[in-house]
VOPAGU-2260 file (C-alpha; in pm, 1 decimal, decimal comma):
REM VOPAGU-2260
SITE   aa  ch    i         X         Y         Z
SITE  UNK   A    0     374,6   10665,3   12262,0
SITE  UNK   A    1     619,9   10903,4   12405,6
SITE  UNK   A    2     757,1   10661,5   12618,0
SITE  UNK   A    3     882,6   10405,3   12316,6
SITE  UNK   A    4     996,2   10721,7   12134,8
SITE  UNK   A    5    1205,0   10771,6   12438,7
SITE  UNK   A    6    1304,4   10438,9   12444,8
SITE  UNK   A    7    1409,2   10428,8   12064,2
SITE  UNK   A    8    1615,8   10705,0   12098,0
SITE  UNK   A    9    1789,5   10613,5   12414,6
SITE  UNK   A   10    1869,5   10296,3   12199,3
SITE  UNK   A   11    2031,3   10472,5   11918,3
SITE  UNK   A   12    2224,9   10731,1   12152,2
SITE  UNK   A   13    2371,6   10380,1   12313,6
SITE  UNK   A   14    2432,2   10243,5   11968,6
SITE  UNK   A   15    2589,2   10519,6   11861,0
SITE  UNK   A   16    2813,7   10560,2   12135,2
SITE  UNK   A   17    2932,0   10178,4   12113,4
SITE  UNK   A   18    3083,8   10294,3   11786,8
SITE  UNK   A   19    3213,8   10616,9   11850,3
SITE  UNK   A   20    3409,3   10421,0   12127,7
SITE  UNK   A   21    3506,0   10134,0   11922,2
SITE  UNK   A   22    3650,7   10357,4   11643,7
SITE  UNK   A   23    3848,6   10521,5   11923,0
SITE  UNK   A   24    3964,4   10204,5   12015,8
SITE  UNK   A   25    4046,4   10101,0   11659,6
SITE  UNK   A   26    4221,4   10406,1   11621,3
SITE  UNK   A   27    4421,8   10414,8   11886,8
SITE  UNK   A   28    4579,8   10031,1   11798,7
SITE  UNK   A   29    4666,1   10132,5   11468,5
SITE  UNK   A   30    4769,8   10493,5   11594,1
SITE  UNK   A   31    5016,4   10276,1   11855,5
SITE  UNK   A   32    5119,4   10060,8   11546,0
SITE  UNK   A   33    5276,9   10317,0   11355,3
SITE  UNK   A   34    5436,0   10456,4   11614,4
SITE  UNK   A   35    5797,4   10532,8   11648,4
SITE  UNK   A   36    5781,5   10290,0   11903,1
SITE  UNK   A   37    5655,6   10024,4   11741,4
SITE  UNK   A   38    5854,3   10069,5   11463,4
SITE  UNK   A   39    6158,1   10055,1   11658,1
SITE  UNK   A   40    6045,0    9714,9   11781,0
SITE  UNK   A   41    6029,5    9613,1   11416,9
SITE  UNK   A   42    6369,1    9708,1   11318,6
SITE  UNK   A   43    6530,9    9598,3   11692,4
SITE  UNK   A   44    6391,1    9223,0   11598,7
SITE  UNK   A   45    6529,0    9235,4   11222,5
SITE  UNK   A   46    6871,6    9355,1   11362,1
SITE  UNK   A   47    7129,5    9578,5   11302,9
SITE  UNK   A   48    7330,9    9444,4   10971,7
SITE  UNK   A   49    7684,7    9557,3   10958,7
SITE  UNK   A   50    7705,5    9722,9   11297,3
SITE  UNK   A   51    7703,4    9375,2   11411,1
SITE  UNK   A   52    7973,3    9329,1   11317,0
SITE  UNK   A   53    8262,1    9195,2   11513,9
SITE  UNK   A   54    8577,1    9429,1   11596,1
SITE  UNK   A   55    8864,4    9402,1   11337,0
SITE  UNK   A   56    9180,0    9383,4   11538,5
SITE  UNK   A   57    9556,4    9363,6   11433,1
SITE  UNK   A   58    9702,4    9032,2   11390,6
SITE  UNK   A   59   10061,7    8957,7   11567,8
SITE  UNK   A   60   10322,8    8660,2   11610,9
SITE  UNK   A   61   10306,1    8315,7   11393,5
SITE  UNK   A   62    9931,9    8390,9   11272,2
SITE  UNK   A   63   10044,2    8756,6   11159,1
SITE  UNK   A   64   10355,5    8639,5   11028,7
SITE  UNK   A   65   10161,8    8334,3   10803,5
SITE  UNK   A   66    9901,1    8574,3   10684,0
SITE  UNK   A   67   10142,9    8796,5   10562,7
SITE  UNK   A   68   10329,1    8518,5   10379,6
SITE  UNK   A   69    9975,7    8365,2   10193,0
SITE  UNK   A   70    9855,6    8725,0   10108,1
SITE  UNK   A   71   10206,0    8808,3    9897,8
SITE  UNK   A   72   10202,7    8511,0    9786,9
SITE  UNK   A   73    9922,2    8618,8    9580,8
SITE  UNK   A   74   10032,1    8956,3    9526,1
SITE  UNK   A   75   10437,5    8892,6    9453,5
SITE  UNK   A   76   10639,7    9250,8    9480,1
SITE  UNK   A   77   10326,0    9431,3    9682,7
SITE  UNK   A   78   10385,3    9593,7   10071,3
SITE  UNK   A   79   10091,5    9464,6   10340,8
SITE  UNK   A   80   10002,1    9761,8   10500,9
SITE  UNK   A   81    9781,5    9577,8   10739,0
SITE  UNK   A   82    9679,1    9234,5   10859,4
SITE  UNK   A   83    9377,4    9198,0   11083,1
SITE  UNK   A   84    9112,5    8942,5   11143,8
SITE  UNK   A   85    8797,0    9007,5   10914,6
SITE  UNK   A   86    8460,9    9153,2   11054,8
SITE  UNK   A   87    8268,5    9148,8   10724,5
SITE  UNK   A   88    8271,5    8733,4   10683,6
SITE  UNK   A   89    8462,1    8687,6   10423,6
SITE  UNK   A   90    8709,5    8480,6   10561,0
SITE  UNK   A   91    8906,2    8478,9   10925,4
SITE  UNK   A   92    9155,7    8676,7   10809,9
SITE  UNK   A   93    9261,7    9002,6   10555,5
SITE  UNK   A   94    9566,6    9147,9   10450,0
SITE  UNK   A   95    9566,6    9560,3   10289,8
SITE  UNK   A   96    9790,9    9557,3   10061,2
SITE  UNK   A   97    9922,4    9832,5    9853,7
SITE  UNK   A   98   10068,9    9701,1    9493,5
SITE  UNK   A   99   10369,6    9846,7    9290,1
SITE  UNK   A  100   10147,7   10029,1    9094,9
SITE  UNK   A  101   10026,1   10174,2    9452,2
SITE  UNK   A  102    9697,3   10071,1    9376,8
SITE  UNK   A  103    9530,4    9894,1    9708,9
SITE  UNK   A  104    9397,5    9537,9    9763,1
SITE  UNK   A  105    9285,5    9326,5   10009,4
SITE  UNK   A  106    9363,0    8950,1   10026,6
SITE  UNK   A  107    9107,7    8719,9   10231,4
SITE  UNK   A  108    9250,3    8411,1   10396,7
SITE  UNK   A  109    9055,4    8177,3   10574,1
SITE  UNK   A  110    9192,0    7962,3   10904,0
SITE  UNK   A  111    9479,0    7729,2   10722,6
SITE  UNK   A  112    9606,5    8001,6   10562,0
SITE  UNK   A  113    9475,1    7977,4   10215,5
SITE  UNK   A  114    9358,5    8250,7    9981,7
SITE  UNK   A  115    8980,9    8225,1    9932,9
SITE  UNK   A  116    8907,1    8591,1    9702,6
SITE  UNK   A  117    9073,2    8927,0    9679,6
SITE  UNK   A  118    8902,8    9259,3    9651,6
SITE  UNK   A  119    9014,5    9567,4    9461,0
SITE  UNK   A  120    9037,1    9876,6    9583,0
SITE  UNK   A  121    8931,3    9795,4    9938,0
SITE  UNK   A  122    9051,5   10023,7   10239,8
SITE  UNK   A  123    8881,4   10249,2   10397,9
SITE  UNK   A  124    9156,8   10519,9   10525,4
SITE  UNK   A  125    9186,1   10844,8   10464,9
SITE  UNK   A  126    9237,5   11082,5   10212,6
SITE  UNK   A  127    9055,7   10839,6    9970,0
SITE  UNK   A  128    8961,0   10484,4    9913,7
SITE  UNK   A  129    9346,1   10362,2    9953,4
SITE  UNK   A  130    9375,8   10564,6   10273,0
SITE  UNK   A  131    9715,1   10733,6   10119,7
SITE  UNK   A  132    9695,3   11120,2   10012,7
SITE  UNK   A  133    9843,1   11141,4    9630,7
SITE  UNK   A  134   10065,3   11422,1    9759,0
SITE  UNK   A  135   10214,4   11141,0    9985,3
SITE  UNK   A  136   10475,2   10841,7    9891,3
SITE  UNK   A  137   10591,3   10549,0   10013,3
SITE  UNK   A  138   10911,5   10493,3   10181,9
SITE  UNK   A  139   11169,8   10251,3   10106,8
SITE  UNK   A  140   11532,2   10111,3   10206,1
SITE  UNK   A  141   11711,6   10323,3   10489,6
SITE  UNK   A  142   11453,4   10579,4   10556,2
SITE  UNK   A  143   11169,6   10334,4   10577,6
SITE  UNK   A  144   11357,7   10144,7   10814,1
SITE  UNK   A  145   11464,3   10492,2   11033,5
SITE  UNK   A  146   11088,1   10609,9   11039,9
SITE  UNK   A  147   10929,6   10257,5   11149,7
SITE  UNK   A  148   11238,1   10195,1   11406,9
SITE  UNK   A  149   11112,0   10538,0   11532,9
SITE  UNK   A  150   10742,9   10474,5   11551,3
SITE  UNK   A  151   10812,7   10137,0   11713,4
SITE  UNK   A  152   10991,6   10301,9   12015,0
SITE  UNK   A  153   10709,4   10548,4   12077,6
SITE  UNK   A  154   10444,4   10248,4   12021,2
SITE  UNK   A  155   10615,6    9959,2   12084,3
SITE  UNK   A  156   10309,2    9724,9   12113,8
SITE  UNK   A  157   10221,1    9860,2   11778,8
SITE  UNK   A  158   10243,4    9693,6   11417,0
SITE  UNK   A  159   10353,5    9903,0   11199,8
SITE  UNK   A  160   10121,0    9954,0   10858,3
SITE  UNK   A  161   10241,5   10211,0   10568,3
SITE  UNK   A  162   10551,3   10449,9   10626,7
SITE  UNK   A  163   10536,8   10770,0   10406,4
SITE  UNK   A  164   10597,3   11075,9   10355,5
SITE  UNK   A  165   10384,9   11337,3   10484,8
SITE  UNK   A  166   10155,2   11544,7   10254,9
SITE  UNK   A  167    9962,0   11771,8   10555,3
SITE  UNK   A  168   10307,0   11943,2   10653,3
SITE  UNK   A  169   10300,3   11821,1   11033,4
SITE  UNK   A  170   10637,1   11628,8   10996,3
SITE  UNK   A  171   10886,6   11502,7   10686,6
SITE  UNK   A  172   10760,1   11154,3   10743,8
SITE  UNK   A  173   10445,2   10948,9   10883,3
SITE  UNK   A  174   10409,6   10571,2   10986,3
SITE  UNK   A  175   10071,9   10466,4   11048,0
SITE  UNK   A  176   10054,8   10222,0   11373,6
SITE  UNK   A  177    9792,1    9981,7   11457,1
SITE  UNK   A  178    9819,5    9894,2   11814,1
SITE  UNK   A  179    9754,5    9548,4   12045,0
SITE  UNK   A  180    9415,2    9678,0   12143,6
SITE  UNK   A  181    9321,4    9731,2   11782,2
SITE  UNK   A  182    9342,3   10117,7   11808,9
SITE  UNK   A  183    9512,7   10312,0   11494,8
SITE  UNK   A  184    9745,4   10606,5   11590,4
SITE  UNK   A  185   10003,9   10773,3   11305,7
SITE  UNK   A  186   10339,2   10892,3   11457,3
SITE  UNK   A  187   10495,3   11175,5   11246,9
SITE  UNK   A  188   10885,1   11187,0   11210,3
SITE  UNK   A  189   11108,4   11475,9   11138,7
SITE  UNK   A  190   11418,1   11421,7   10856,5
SITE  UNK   A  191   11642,2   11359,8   11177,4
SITE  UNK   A  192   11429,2   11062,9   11231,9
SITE  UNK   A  193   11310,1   11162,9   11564,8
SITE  UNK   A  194   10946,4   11159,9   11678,7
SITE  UNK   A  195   10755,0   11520,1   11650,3
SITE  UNK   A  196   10394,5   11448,3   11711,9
SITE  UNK   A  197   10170,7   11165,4   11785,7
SITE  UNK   A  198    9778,0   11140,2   11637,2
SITE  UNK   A  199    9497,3   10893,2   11783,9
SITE  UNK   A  200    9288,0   10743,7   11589,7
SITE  UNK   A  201    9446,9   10871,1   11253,9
């Protein structure tokens, strides 16, 4: 009689133990699956979304110069700040442009050189969503010509974007400067048209 009582019990220690272990088991899969770890594996295989995305680089010679031509096209009397291939998909190509009203758009232009859409008040510079301080104002004529001639010979790989004046009191004048490798620098310009300061990545 003692012996079977011995038995039984033995048998439910066992049992019992069989689940104690399996719930440790269980719980340590679904611990591992909400781990920071496994949630990283999640989010690697959905990807990355717009840091995907490829570089945006300046544009230069006959594809630059054809660009230009289709985005004022659409926008007759505006000044391209900018033309650069597109990262975002909308077409191969975008031109910033800032419009006599100095409100900024950007023209899309796919491979022959067509307008497919425009956006509004797209650019992402600084000092707001054009990019241009409203203490600041664009150059024209003579001066314009001075200030980007002087930008050019510090950068002379460079295209040349907005020329302005400059609101943050570093120089008289600024000309923002995209360069081959896609870089953006702005070169500030004193009233005597020579070259005071250079800032990377500006």
């Amino acid at each position: 009689m003692t012996n079977s009582i011995k038995k039984a019990g033995t048998g439910v220690a066992l049992a019992a133990a069989f689940a104690l272990g399996g719930a440790a088991v269980a719980g340590a899969v679904q611990s591992n699956s909400n781990s920071p770890a496994a949630a990283t594996g999640t989010t690697a295989q959905q990807g990355n979304g717009r840091g995907d995305r490829p570089p945006e680089t300046a544009l230069t010679g006959d594809t630059a110069a054809k660009v230009r031509a289709a985005a004022l096209a659409e926008v007759p009397g505006g000044t391209v700040e900018r033309i650069e291939n597109d990262g975002d998909g909308h077409a191969a190509y975008e031109a910033h442009i800032t419009k006599a009203d100095r409100s900024r758009i950007t023209v899309y232009v796919n491979q022959q050189f067509e307008v497919v859409s425009t956006e509004a008040g797209r650019d992402h510079g600084r000092g707001g969503p054009g990019g241009r301080r409203s203490d600041e104002t664009a150059l024209s004529g003579d001066t314009a010509a001075k200030v980007r001639a002087a930008a050019l010979a510090r950068a002379p790989d460079g295209t040349v974007g907005r020329v302005e004046t400059d609101g943050e009191g570093n120089a008289a004048y600024e000309a923002h400067i995209t360069k081959a490798d896609g870089s953006r620098i702005t070169v500030y310009v004193d009233k005597q048209f020579n070259v005071v300061e250079v800032d990377e990545g500006r």
